[in-house]
C-alpha positions in Angstrom: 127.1 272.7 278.0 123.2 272.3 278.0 121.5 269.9 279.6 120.8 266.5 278.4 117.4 266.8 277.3 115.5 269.5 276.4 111.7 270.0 275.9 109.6 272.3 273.5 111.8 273.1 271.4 110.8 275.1 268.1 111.6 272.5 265.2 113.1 274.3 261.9 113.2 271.8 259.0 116.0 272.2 256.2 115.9 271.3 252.8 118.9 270.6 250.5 121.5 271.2 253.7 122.3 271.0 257.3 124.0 272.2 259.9 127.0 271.4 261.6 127.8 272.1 265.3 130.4 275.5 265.5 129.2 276.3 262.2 127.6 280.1 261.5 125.8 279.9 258.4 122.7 282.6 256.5 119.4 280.5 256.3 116.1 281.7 254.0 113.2 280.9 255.5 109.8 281.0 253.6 107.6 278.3 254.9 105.0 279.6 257.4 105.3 277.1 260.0 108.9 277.7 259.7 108.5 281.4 260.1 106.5 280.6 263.1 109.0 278.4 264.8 111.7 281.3 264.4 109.2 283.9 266.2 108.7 281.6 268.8 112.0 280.8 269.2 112.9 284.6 269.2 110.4 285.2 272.0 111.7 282.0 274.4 115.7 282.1 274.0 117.0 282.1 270.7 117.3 278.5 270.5 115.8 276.4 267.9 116.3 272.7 266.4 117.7 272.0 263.0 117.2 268.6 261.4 117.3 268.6 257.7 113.9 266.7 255.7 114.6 263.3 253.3 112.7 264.5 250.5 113.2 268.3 249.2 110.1 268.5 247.3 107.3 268.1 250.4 106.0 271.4 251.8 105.2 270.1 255.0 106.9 266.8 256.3 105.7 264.9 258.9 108.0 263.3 261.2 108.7 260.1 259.7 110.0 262.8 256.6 112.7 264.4 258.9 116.4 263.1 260.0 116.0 262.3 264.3 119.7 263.6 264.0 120.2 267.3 264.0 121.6 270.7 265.7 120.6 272.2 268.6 121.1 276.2 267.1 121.4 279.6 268.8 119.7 282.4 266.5 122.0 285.2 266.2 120.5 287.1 263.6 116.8 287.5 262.0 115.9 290.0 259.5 112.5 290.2 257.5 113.2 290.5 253.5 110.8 292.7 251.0 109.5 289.0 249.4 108.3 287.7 252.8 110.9 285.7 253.6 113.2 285.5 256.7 117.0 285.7 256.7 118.4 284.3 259.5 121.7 284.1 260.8 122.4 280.8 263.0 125.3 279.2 265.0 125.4 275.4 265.6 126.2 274.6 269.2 125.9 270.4 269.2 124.4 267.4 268.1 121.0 266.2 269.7 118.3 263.6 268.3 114.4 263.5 268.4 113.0 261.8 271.1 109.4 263.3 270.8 107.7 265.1 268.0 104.8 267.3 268.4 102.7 268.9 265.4 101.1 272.3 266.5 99.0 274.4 264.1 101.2 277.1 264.3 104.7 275.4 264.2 106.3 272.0 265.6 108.0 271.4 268.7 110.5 268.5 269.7 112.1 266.8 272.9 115.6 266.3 272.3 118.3 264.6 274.0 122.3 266.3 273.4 124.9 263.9 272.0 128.1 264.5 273.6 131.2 263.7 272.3 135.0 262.7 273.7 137.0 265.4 273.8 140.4 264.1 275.0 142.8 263.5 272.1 145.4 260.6 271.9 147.9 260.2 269.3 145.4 258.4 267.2 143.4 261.4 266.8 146.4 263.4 265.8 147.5 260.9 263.1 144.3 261.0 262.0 143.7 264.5 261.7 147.0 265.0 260.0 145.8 262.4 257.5 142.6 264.5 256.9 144.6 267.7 256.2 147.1 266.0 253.7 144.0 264.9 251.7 141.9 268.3 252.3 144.9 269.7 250.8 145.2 267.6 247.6 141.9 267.5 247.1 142.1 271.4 247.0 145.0 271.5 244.5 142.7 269.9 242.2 139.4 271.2 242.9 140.7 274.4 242.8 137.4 275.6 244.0 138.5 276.4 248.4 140.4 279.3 248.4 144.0 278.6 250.6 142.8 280.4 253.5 139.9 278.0 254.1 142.8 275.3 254.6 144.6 277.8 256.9 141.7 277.9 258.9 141.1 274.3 259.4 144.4 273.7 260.1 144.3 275.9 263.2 141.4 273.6 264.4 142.9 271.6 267.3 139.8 269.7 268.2 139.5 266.4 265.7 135.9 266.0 265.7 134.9 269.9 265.0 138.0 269.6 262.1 135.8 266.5 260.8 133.4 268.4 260.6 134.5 271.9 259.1 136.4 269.7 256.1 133.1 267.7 255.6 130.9 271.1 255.1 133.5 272.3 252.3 132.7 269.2 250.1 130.2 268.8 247.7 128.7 265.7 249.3 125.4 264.3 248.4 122.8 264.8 251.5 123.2 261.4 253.2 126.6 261.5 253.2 126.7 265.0 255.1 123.8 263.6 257.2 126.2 260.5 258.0 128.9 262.5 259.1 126.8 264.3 261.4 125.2 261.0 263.2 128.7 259.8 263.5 129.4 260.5 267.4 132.7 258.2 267.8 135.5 261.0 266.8 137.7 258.3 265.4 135.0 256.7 262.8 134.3 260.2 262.2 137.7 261.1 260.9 137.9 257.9 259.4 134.6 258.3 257.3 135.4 262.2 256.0 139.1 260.8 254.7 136.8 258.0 252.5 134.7 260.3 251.3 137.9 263.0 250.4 139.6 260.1 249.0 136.6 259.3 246.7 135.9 263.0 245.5 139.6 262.7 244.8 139.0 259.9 242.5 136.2 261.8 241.0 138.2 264.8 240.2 141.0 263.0 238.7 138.7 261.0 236.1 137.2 264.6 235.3 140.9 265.5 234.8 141.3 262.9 231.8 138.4 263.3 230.4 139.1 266.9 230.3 142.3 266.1 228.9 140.7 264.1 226.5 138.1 266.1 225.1 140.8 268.8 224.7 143.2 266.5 222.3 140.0 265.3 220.2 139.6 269.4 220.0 143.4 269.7 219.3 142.6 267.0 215.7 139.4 268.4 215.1 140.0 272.4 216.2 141.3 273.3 212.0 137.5 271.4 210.8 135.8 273.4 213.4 137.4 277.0 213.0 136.6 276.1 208.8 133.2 275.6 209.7 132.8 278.9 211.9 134.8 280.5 209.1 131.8 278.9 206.4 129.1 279.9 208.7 130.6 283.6 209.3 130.8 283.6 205.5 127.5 282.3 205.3 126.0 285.0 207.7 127.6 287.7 205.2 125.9 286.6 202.1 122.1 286.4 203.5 121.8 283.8 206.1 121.4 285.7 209.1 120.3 283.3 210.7 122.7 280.5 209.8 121.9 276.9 209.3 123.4 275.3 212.1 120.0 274.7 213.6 118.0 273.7 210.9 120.5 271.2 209.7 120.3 269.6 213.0 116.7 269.2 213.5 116.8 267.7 209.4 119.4 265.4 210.7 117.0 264.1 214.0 114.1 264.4 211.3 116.3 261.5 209.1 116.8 259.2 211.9 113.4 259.5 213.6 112.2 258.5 209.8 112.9 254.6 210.2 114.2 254.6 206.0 116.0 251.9 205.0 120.1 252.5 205.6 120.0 253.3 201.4 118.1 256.1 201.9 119.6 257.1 204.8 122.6 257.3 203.5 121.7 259.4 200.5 119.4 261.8 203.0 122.6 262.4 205.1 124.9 263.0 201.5 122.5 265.5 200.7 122.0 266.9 204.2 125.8 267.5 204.3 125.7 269.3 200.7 122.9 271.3 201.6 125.6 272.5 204.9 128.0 273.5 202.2 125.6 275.4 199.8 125.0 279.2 200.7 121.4 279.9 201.5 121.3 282.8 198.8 122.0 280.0 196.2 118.9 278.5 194.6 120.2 275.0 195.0 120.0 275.3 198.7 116.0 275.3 198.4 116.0 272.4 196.1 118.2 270.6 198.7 116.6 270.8 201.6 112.8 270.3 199.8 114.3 267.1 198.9 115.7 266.0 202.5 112.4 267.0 204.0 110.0 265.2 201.3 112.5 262.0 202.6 112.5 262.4 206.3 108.4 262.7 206.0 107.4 260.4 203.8 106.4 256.8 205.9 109.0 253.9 205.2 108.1 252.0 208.1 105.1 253.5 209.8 102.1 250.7 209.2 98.8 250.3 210.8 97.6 246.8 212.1 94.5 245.6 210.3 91.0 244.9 212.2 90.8 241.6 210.7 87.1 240.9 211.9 85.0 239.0 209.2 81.9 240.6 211.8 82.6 243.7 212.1 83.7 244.3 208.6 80.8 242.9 207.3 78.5 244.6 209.5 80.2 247.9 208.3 79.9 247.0 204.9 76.0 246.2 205.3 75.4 249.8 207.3 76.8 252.1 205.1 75.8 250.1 201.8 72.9 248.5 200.3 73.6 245.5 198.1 77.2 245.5 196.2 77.5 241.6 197.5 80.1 240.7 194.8 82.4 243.9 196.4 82.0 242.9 199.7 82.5 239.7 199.7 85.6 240.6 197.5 87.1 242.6 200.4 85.9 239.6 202.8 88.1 237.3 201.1 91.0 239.5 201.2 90.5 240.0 204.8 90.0 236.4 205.5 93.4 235.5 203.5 94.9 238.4 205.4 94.5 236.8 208.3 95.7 232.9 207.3 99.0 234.4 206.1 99.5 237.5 207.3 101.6 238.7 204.5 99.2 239.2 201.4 100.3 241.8 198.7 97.5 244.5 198.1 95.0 243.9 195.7 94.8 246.0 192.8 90.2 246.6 192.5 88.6 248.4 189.9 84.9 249.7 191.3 83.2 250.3 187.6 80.1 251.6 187.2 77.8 254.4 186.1 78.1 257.5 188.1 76.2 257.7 192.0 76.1 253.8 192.2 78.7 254.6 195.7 82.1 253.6 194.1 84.2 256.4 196.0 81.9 255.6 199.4 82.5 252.0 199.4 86.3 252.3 199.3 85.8 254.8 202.2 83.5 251.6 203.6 86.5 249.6 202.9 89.2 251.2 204.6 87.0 252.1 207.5 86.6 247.9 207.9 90.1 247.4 207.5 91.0 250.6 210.2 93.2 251.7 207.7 94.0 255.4 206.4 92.1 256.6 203.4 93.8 258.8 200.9 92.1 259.5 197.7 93.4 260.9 194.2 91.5 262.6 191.2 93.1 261.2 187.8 90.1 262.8 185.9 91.7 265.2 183.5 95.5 263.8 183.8 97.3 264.5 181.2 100.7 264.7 182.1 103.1 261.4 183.0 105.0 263.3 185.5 101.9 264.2 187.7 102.4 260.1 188.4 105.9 259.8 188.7 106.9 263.1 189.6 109.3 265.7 187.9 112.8 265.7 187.9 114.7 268.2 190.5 116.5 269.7 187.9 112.9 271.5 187.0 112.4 274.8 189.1 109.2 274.0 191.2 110.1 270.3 190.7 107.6 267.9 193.0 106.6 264.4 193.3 104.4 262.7 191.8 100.8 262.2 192.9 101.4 258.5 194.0 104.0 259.9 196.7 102.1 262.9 198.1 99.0 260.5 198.7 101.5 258.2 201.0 103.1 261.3 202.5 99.2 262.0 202.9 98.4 258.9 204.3 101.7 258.8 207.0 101.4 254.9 206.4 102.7 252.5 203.9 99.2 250.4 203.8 97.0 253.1 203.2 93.6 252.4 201.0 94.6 254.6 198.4 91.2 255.3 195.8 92.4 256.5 192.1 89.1 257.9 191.1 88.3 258.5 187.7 91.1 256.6 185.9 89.0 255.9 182.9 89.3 259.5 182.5 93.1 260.1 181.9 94.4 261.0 178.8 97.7 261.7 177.1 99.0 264.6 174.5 102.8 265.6 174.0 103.9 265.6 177.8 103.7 261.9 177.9 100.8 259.3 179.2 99.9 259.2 182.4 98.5 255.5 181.8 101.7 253.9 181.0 103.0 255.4 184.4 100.5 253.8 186.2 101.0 250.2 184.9 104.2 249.9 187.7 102.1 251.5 190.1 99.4 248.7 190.0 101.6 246.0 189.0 101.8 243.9 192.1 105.2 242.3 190.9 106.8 245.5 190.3 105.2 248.2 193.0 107.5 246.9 195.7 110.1 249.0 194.1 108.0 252.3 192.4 110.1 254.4 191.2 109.6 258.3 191.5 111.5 260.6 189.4 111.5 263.7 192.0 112.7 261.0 195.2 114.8 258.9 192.6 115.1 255.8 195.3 112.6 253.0 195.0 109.4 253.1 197.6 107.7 250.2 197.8 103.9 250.2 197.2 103.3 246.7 197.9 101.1 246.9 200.5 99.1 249.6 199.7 95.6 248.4 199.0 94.7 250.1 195.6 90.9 250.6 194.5 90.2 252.6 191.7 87.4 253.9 190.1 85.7 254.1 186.4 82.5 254.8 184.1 83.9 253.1 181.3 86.1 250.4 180.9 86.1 250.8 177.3 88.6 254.0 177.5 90.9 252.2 179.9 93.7 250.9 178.0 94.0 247.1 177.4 97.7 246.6 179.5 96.4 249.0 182.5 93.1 247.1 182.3 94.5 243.8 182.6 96.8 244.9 185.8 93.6 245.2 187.9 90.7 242.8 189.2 87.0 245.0 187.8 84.1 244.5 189.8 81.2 245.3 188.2 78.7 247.8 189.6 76.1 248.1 187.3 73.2 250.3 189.4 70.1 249.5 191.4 66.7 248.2 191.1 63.9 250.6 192.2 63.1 247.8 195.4 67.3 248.7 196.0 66.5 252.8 195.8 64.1 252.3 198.3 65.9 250.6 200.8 69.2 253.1 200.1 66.5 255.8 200.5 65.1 255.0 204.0 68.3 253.2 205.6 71.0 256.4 204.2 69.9 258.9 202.0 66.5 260.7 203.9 68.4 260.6 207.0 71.4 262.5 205.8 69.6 265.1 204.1 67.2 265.4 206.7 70.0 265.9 209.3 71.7 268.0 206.8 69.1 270.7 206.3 68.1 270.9 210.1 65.6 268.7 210.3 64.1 266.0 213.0 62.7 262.9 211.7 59.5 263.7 213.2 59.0 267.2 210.8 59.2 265.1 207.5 57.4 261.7 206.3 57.8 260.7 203.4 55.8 257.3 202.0 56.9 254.1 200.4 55.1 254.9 197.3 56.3 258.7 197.7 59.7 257.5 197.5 58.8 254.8 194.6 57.0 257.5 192.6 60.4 260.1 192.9 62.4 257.0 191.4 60.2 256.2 188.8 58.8 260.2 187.7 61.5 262.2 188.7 65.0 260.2 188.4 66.3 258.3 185.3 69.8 256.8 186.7 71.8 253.6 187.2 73.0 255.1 190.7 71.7 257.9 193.3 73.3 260.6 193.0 70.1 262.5 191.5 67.6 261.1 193.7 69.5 262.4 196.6 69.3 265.9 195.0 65.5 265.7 194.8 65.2 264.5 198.2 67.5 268.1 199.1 64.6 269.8 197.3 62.1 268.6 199.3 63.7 269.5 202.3 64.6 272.6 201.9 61.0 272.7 200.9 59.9 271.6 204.1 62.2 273.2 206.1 60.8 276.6 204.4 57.3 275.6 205.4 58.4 275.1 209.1 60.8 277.9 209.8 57.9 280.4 208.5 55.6 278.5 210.7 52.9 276.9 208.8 53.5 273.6 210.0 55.9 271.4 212.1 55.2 268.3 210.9 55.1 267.6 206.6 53.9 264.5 205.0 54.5 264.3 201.5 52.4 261.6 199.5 52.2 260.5 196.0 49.1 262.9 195.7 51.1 266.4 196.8 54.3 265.5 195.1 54.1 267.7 192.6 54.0 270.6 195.1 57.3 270.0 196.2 58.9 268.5 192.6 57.1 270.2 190.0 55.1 268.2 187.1 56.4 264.8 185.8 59.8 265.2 184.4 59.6 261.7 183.1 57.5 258.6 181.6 57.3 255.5 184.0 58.1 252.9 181.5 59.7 253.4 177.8 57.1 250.3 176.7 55.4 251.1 173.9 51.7 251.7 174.1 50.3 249.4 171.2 52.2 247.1 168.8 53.8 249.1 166.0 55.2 248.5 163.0 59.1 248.9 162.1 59.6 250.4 165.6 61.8 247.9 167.9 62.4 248.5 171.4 66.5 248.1 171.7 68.6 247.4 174.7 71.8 249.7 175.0 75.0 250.2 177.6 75.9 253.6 178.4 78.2 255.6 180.8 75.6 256.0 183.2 73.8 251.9 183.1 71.5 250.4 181.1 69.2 252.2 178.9 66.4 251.1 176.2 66.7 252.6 173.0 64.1 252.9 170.4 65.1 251.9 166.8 62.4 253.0 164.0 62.2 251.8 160.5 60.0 254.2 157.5 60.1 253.1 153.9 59.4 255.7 151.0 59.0 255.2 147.3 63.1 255.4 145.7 66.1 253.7 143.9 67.3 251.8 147.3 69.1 253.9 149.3 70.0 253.5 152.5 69.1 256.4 154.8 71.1 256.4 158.7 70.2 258.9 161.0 70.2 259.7 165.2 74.2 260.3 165.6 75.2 256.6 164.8 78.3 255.8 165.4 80.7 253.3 163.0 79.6 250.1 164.5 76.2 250.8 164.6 76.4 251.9 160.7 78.3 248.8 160.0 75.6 246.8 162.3 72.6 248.4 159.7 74.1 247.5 156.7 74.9 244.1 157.9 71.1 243.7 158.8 70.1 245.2 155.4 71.9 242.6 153.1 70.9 240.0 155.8 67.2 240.8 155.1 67.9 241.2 151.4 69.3 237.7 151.1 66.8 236.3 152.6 63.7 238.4 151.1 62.0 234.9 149.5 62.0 233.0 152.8 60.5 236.5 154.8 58.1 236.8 152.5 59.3 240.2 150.9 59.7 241.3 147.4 63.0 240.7 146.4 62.8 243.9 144.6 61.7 245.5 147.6 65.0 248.1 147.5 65.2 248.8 144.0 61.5 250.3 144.7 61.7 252.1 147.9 64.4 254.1 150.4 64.8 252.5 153.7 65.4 255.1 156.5 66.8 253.8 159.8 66.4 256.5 163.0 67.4 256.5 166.0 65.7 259.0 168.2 67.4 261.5 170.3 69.7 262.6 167.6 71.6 264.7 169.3 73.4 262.0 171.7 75.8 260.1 170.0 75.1 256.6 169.7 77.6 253.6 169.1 78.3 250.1 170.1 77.7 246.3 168.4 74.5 245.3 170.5 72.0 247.3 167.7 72.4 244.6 164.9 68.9 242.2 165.7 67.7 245.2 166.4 67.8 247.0 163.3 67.1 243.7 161.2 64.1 243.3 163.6 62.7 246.7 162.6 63.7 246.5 159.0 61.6 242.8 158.4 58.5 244.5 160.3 58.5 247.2 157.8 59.1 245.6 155.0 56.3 242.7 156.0 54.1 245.2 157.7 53.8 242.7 160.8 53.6 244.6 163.9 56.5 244.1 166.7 54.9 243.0 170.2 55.3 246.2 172.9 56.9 244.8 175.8 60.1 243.0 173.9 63.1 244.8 174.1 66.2 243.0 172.6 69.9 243.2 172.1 72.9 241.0 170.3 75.3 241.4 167.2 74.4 239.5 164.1 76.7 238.0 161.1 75.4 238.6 157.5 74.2 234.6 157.8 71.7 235.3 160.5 73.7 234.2 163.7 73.0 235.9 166.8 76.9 237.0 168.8 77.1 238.0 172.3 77.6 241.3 173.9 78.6 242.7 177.1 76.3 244.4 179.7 73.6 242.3 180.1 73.3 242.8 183.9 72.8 247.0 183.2 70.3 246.5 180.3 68.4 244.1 181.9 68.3 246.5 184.4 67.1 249.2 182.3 64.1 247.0 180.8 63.3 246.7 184.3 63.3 250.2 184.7 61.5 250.5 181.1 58.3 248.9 181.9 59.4 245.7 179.4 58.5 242.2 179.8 60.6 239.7 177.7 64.1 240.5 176.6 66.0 238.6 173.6 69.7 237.8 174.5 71.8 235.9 172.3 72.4 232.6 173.7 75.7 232.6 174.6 74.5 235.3 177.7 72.8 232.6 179.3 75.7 232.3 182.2 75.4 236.2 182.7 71.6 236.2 183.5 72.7 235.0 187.1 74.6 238.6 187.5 71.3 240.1 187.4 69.4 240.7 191.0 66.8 238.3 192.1 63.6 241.2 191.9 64.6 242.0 188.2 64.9 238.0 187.1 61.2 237.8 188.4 59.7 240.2 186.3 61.3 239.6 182.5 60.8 236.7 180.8 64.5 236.4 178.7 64.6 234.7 175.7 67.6 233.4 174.6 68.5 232.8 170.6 70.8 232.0 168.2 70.0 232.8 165.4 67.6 236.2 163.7 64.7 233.6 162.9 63.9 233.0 166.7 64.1 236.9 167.2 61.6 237.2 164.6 59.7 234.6 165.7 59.3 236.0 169.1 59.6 239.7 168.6 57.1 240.0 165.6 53.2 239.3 165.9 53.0 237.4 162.9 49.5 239.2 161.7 50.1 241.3 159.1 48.7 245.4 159.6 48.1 247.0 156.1 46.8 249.9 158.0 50.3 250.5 159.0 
């Protein structure tokens, strides 16, 4: 027996075992320090101290990381492997514990103090180990893992604590429990301790039993389903799926429940999952199928995104990236402010109309940049076809949803901003009409439940916030028009341009073509004299592309070195834009006679329209030209018989058209013109030619009249008024019953007209003619 204690001895830390004394056992040895401590073991006397480490994963463990419990060990074996590492061949000889711990750099040495234990036996001991070996021996007849000579082995043992601990190192015991046996000195509580823990992988054994038992009856019901199945897939195999579906159909069937649909849709998803098992991949249907499984397990059913509800900050985003638009944004305020009182607001339904490049399509991406909500956007320009809204049936070959549903699959939420640009511009021919399909889509009482005729369950739209886009209202029908809320976007004033001009569009352009700031200045009036010479538009769009041309100008002149830094003023304009391409100001230059400056609405904002009135000797007739439209012809001969019944009272000839032909043009002839807002006009024009009484310059006009003179309203007073402004006109004529619409138009433009507002064709004469009569003309 060794001696009590024992100093400087080479510590070898195990991990994931231990040692127990008698025991011969292979170690691998890789750690350095370990290697170390074997060498220096090998050159003192063989012997070395095992103590087994808490935690596997640490490298090196310091000593509060190691058992103080361990074997002292005799080396009787060390070979070098070809990897590096060390196989070693050791013999536990007895317990010993820690007393001192020392860390050297090249390996760790320990004082240790032996454990002896009592070896005299009484008849306790004996009962006990005969206990232990009745158990060891069940235990093995149902592990059936230790061979029978193991158990003839330990039952040779005579010595009851070494037989404790032989049995102990043949069961699969977690680490603290093996490490508990071996701190156990008392021989009794040792015994005592390795029966529990026999007894409890007993326990463990016998509950593996049942469930084994178990699982093998629930195979016995379900084994004829199963060898079908392999049988299907087999099959399966033989006609082209090489590959076989088992896989696929259960990564679909993770795909449905990681989807969050509602237990409807679920239900059908798994109906069809389960036929799409049963159909053979060669067959066409299979496609069909699983296209149809996937478009449901991807589109979002529950998957929503939580609105920024800051009145600030969305306001402050709205006033960055947009000049003006107040009405729109104090729209989406609202909404936002509501939002946020209730929580539980259905999505509007907005239509943005306007003339082109007035920033319809950027202020819904404004919108849903406020609200921190995805953006998906749809072109219906050119939609002809109702199932390119609600989808095609699967019975189609290359059957697919609708547009509606791929913008939410898109999206990947279910309150998207979702823009519909263009829907003005949808038509419909024999494949049905698209408009009709869209009146559930933006129906706020029905969209909860949209129905889609590829998905064929109901999706609900309800809180998507819809914006869409037009030019023209008048080509939207009535019931699709009535759905939605229209805001108005009629263009900008020229004070409006500039601002948009300095605050977003130089910047971009200058940034876009590679500029600084510093290379290009461009002045106030610079800009002002582009709007005004070079741009005729409600919106930006071409302004922005004559800003491009001067960049590119400018960036030209400084890559090839001729300058760095470019100022372009009102007096070198025309280097960088060419002449003039337009007249500031549509105004007449004197007072004429039977030429009336007219007010029209088109498609791209408010525009003036000159209206000119020639009479030549004839028999009466009634000449129309410029590409009139219906309305406008009806609007002339409603002024012609006006002026004819009251010829006496204006001072004309009441013969006047059984004498002469009355031509009415409307310059640029080859634009088609139409609308009801020409009918003062025209009689305006007709009475100055017929009286020869010039019609003042600056006056432009617009309003319907009635074969007794009245004066009717008409729509689009905000965008003509605009176009006056534009025109260089001073005074506009608006039928009185436009007064409440004056307050639409901006601020700047109210300063500078004068708007007369009349009921009846003698006040537009009154203020529209000059009242001195011009032979000359």
């Amino acid at each position: 027996m060794a001696k009590d204690t024992i100093r400087n001895i080479p510590l070898l830390p195990l991990r994931g075992l231990l040692v127990y004394p008698t025991m011969v056992l292979h170690l691998d040895v890789g750690r350095e320090k370990s290697i170390q401590a074997l060498e220096q073991a090998m050159i003192k006397d063989h012997i070395i101290f095992l103590a087994t480490q808490r935690d596997i994963s640490i490298d090196e463990p310091s000593e509060d990381e190691i058992f103080k419990v361990g074997t002292y060990t005799k080396i009787k074996q060390m070979l070098k492997l070809p990897n590096g590492t060390i196989r070693v061949l050791v013999e536990g000889i007895q317990r010993a514990e820690i007393k001192t711990y020392e860390s050297l750099e090249e390996f760790t040495s320990v004082d240790i103090k032996m454990i002896t234990e009592d070896e005299e036996k009484d008849h306790e001991d004996e009962a006990l180990m005969r206990t232990l070996l009745d158990h060891f021996n069940q235990y093995i007849k149902v592990s059936k893992k230790i061979s029978a000579e193991t158990y003839a082995t330990v039952t040779d043992i005579e010595e009851p604590g070494r037989m404790a601990d032989i049995v102990a190192s043949h069961l699969p015991l977690k680490l603290k429990d093996k490490q508990e046996v071996l701190e156990t000195v008392d021989v009794k509580d040792r015994l005592n301790r390795v029966i529990e823990l026999i007894n409890n992988e007993k326990e463990v054994l016998e509950i593996e039993k049942k469930i084994g038992q178990r699982v093998k009856r629930s195979m016995e019901r379900t084994q004829k389903e199963y060898y079908l199945r392999e049988q299907m897939k087999a099959i399966q195999k033989e006609l082209g799926d090489k590959e076989g579906k088992t896989g696929e159909i259960q990564t679909l069937a993770e795909r449905i429940e990681q989807a969050g649909m509602p237990e409807n849709i679920k239900e059908t998803a798994y109906k069809e999952l389960n036929r799409y098992e049963k159909v053979p991949s060669s067959s066409a249907e299979s496609s069909v199928i699983r296209n149809y499984v996937e478009w449901l397990t991807t589109l979002p059913w529950t998957n929503e995104t939580e609105d920024r509800l800051d009145l600030n900050l969305a306001s402050k985003i709205l006033d960055e990236e947009h000049h003006g638009l107040e009405k729109v944004k104090e729209r989406v305020l609202e909404y936002l402010a509501v939002q946020k009182l209730t929580n539980s607001l259905k999505g509007p339904i907005l239509c943005l109309a306007g003339p082109p490049g007035v920033g319809k399509t950027s202020l819904a991406k404004s919108i849903a940049k406020s609200l921190d909500r995805t953006f998906v956007r749809i072109s219906l320009g050119g939609v002809r076809d109702e199932s390119e809204i609600r989808g095609h049936r699967r019975t189609y070959v290359g059957a697919m949803p609708g547009r509606i549903i791929q913008g939410m699959k898109k999206a990947g939420t279910i309150n998207p901003v979702f823009l519909l640009d263009e829907i003005d511009k949808m038509s419909s021919d024999f494949r049905g009409d698209p408009s009709s399909a869209m009146l559930e889509v933006l129906d706020p009482e029905q969209n909860n439940s949209f129905s889609d005729h590829y998905i064929e369950e109901t999706y609900d739209l309800s809180k998507v916030l819809f914006i869409a886009t037009a030019n023209n209202l008048a080509t939207i029908p009535g019931p699709l028009r009535d759905r939605m809320e229209i805001i108005t976007i009629a263009g900008y004033t020229e004070v409006e341009k500039v601002e948009i001009v300095k605050d977003h569009l130089l910047p971009k352009q200058i940034k876009e073509h590679g500029l600084k700031k510093s290379n290009l200045i461009l002045k106030e009036q610079t800009i002002l004299d582009i709007i005004r010479y070079y741009t005729r538009e409600a919106g930006v769009r071409g302004l922005e592309r004559q800003l491009a041309a001067i960049c590119r100008k400018a960036a030209k002149r400084i890559v090839s070195g001729e300058r760095k830094r470019i100022t372009v003023s009102e007096n070198n304009l025309e280097d960088y834009l060419g002449k003039r391409i337009f007249r500031y100001g549509q105004a007449e230059l004197k007072d004429q006679i039977g030429v009336v400056t007219g007010l029209a609405y088109t498609t791209v904002g408010g525009d003036t329209l000159s209206i000119e009135v020639s009479l030549s000797p004839g028999k009466g007739k009634l000449i129309l030209t410029g590409k009139l439209g219906d309305v406008m012809r009806e609007s002339a001969q409603a002024a012609f018989s006006y002026v004819r019944s009251k010829a006496n009272e204006l001072n004309i000839s009441p013969d006047f058209h059984e004498k002469n032909d009355i031509h009415i043009h409307v310059p640029e002839g080859a634009v088609p013109k139409d609308g009801p807002s020409a009918g003062i006009t025209m009689a305006t024009a007709l009475v100055s030619a017929l009286t020869g009484q010039p019609v003042k310059r600056e006056v432009g006009m617009t309003g319907e009249i009635t074969l007794r003179g009245r004066v009717l309203p008409i729509g689009g007073v905000k965008e003509k008024a605009l176009g006056a402004h534009r025109a260089g006109l001073k005074t506009i004529i608006l039928p009185k019953d436009n007064e409440k619409d004056i307050e639409d138009i901006p601020e700047s433009v109210r300063k500078g007209l004068t708007f007369v507002l009349v009921s009846h064709l003698d006040e537009v004469l009154e203020n529209a003619l000059t009242g001195e009569k011009n032979e000359s003309n």
